[in-house]
Every structure is written in structure tokens, then in C-alpha cells.
C-alpha positions as CSV (number, residue, x, y, z in Angstrom):
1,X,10.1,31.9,-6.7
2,X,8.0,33.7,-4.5
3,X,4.9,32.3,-6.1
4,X,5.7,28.5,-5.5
5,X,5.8,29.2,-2.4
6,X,3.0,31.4,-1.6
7,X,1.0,29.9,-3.9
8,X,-0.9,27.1,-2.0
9,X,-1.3,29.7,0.9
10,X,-3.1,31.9,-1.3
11,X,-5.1,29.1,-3.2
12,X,-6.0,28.4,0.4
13,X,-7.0,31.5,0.8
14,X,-9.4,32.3,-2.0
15,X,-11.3,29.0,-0.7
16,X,-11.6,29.9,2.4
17,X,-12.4,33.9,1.1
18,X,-15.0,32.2,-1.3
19,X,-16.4,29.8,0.8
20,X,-17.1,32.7,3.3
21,X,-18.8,34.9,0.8
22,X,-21.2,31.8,-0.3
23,X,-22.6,31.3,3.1
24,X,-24.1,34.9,3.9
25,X,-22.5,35.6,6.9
26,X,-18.7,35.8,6.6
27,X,-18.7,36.6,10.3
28,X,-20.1,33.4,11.1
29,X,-18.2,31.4,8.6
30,X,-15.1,32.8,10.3
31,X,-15.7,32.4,13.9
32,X,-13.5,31.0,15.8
33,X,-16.3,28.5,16.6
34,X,-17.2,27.4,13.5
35,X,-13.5,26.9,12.4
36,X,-12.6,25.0,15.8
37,X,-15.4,22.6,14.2
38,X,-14.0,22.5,10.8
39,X,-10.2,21.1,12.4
40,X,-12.0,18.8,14.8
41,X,-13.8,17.4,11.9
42,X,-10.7,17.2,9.6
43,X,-8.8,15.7,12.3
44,X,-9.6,11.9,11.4
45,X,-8.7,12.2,7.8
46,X,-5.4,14.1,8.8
47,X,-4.3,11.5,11.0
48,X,-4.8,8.7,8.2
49,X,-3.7,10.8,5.7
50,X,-0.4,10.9,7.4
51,X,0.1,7.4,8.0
52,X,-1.1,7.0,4.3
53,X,2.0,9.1,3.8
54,X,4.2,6.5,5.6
55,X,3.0,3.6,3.8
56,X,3.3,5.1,-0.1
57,X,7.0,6.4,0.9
58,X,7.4,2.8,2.2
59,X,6.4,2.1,-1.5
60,X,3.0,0.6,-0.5
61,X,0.0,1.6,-0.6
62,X,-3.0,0.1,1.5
63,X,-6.8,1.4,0.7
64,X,-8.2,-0.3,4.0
65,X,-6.9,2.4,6.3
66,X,-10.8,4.2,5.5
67,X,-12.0,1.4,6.3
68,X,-9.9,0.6,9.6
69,X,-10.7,4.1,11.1
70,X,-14.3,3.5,10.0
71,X,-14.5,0.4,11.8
72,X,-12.2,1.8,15.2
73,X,-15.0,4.5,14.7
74,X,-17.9,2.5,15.6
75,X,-16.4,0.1,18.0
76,X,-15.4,2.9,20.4
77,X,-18.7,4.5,19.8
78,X,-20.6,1.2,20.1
79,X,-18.5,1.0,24.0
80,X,-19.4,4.9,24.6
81,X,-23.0,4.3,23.7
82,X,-23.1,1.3,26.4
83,X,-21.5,3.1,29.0
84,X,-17.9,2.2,28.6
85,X,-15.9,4.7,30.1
86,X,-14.4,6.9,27.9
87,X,-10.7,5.5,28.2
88,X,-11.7,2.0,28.2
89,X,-13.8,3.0,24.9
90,X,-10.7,4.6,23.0
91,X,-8.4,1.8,24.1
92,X,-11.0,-0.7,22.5
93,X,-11.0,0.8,19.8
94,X,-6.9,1.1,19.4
95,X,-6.8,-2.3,20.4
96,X,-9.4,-4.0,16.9
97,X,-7.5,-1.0,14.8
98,X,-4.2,-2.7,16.1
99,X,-5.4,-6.1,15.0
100,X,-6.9,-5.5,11.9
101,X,-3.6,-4.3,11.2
102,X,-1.6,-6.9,12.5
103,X,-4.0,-8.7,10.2
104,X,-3.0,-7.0,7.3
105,X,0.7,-6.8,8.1
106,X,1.0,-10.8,8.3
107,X,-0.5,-11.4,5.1
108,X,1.3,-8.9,3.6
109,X,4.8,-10.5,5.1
110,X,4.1,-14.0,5.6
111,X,2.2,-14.4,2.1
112,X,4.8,-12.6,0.9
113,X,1.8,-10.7,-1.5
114,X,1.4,-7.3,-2.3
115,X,-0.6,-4.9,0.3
116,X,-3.5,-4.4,-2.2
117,X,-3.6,-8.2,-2.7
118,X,-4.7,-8.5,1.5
119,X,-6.7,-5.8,0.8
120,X,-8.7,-7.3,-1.6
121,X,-8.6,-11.0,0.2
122,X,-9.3,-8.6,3.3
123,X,-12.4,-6.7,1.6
124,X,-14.3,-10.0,0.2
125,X,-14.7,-11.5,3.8
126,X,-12.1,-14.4,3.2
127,X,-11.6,-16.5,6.3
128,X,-9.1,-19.3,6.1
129,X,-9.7,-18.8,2.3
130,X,-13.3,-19.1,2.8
131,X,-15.7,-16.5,1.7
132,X,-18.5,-15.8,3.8
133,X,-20.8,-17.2,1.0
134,X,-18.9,-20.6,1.7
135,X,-17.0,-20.1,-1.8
136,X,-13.1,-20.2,-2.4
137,X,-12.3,-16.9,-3.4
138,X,-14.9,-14.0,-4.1
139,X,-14.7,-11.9,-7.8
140,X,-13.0,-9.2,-5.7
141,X,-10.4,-11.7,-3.7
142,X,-9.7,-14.3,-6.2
143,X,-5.5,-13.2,-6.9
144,X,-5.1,-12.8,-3.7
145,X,-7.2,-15.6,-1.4
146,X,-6.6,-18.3,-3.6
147,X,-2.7,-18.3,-2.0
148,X,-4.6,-18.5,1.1
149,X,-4.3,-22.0,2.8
């Protein structure tokens, strides 16, 4: 009993034990420094992991959140880089994640398709049903944008 318990802690811990003896310098590895980097780096993917978690308990499953923090990403760096202030650049970025999934969340309901079928009519650069190469529906959108009006 103890073991399924334990287990992933110590699995965790041989990583981290291994990882430390592969660099050199265990002391460095370890640092409070370097491992203050490690969570602030992680920190993105555990955020969408979580609401990941949400969406396949829902009994979903969208693959465009990546994409969507990919794309908040650069927008609030974009605003940063031309001297945005720092608050106005974070709520510019919450603001296009919020539409692109408002996006998403009306095609989903008002479609009435399947989250991976917006994701796909989502990924092919449908407009209005349009592709941006001017065709109806792309190889990668065609089940889902050809319900598109």
C-alpha cells in the first residue's frame, strides 16, 4: 500500500537524483536558483495542463489550448516589446486568449460539433467557411468547415 503511494514521490526522486548526477555539479543542479527557474519555466504548461484537466473531465478534449497560450504568448510580448506597460500587456493578452476562446466555445455550441471538429476548422484558417487559400474547406478542416455557413 505504501508503495502506491510513495511511488511517484520516489520516481520523482530518482529523476531529479539522476538528473543531478548527469550535470557535474549536483550543487548547482540543486540550487535554489536553478530550481526557482525550473518551476517558473514549468508554470505555463501547468496552468494549461490544469484546465486541460477541466475540459477532458467535461468529456472534451480541445488540442488548441498550446496553441492559444502560444499565441497570448506573443501578443503580450509583442505589447512589452513596444512599450506597453506591463498590466496593459497581460490584459491584452487575456483579452485575444478570451476570444479565441469564445471563438471556439460558439462553434462548439452553436454548431452543435464536436470540440476537435472547431479545432480542426480552427487550425486550417477557415473564415466564414473560407480558407485563406480562397477554397471551401482545407484537407485538415473539411468535417468540420463544410457545416460552416
Amino acid at each position: 500500500m505504501w508503495l502506491r503511494t510513495l511511488g511517484p514521490f520516489a520516481g520523482l526522486g530518482l529523476v531529479v537524483l539522476i538528473f543531478a548526477l548527469l550535470t557535474g555539479s549536483p550543487e548547482k543542479y540543486l540550487s535554489i536558483s536553478n530550481l526557482r527557474i525550473v518551476l517558473s519555466q514549468t508554470m505555463i504548461v501547468a496552468l494549461g495542463a490544469i484546465g486541460m484537466t477541466l475540459i477532458i473531465i467535461s468529456g472534451g478534449i480541445d488540442l488548441s489550448v498550446g496553441s492559444n497560450i502560444a499565441l497570448t504568448s506573443v501578443v503580450t510580448a509583442l505589447a512589452l516589446r513596444h512599450s506597453w506597460p506591463p498590466s496593459v500587456a497581460l490584459l491584452g493578452g487575456i483579452v485575444v486568449g478570451g476570444l479565441v476562446g469564445l471563438v471556439n466555445g460558439l462553434a462548439i455550441t452553436s454548431l452543435h460539433r464536436h470540440s476537435g471538429d472547431a479545432r480542426d476548422c480552427a487550425r486550417s484558417g477557415q473564415v466564414g467557411g473560407r480558407g485563406t487559400d480562397g477554397e471551401r474547406a482545407s484537407h485538415l478542416g473539411q468535417r468540420a468547415c463544410r457545416y460552416v455557413p
